[in-house]
N, C-alpha and C positions, 0 to 999 in steps of 0.2 A: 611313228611320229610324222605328222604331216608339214606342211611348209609352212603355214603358217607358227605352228609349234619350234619348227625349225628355228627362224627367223627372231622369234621372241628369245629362245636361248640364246642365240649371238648375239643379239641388244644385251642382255644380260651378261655375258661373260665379257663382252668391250665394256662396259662399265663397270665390270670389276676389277677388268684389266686397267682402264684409266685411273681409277681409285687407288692402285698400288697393289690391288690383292692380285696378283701374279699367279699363287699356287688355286687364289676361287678359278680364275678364270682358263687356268690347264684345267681344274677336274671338269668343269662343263662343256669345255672343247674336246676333251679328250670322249668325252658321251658321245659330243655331236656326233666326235668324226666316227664311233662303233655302230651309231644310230642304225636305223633304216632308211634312211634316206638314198636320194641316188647319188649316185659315184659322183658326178659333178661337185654337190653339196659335201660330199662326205672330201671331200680334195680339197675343199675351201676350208674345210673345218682343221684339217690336218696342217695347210698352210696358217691358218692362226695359231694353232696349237705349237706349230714350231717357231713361231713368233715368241708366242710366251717363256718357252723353254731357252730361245735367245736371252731374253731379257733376264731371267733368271740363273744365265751361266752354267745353264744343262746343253753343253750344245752336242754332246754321242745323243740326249733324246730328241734334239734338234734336229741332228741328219738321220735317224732313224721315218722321224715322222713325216720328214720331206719325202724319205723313199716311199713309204705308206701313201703318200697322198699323190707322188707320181702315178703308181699305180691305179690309184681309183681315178686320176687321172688318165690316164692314155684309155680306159673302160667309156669314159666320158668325150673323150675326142676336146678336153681342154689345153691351155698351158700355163695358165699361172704359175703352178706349183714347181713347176720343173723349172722356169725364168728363176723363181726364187731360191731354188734347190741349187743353180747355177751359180748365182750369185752369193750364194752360202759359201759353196767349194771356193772358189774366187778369194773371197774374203778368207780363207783358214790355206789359201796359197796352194790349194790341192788343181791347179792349171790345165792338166789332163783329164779330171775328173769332168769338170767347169767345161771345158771343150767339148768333151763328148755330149754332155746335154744339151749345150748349143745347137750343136752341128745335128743331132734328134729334133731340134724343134724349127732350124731352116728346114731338114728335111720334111718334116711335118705340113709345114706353111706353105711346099710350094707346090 
């Protein structure tokens, strides 16, 4: 899959996500993020994919998929995924969890 190809599927899966269809737009995120694309893209995909799985009240595939996209994260040299991954644990009161990522990604930044 190239980036443009890329790019046309998340247009696609965000508006199916705004539509209400939640479970269209897990299956075409969930492609993105197996795609071939590079780790970068493949970390954004996995950050929206746990978006969706939020939304839809799946949140073990919620923090599964944040971990997957940490991973092709730190491959990428990004931090999206991990801020959001953070603030996931945060929000379900896991404090230590939440912390360690933090403190990963000041380390990272400086």
């Amino acid at each position: 899959m190239n980036r443009d190809e890329y790019d046309a599927e998340t247009r696609r899966a965000a508006q199916l996500f705004e539509a209400g269809d939640v479970e269209g737009a897990i299956g075409v995120f969930e492609a993105l993020s197996r795609s071939g694309v590079a780790g970068g893209l493949k970390a954004i995909a996995c950050h929206n994919l746990a978006t969706c799985y939020l939304q839809a009240g799946k949140f073990a595939k919620a923090e599964e998929t944040y971990s997957r996209g940490v991973a092709y994260e730190l491959l990428a040299g990004t931090h999206v995924v991990r801020e959001a991954y953070a603030a996931f644990l945060a929000d379900r009161e896991e404090f230590e969890r939440s912390a360690q990522l933090y403190e990963l990604l000041a380390e990272s930044q400086g």
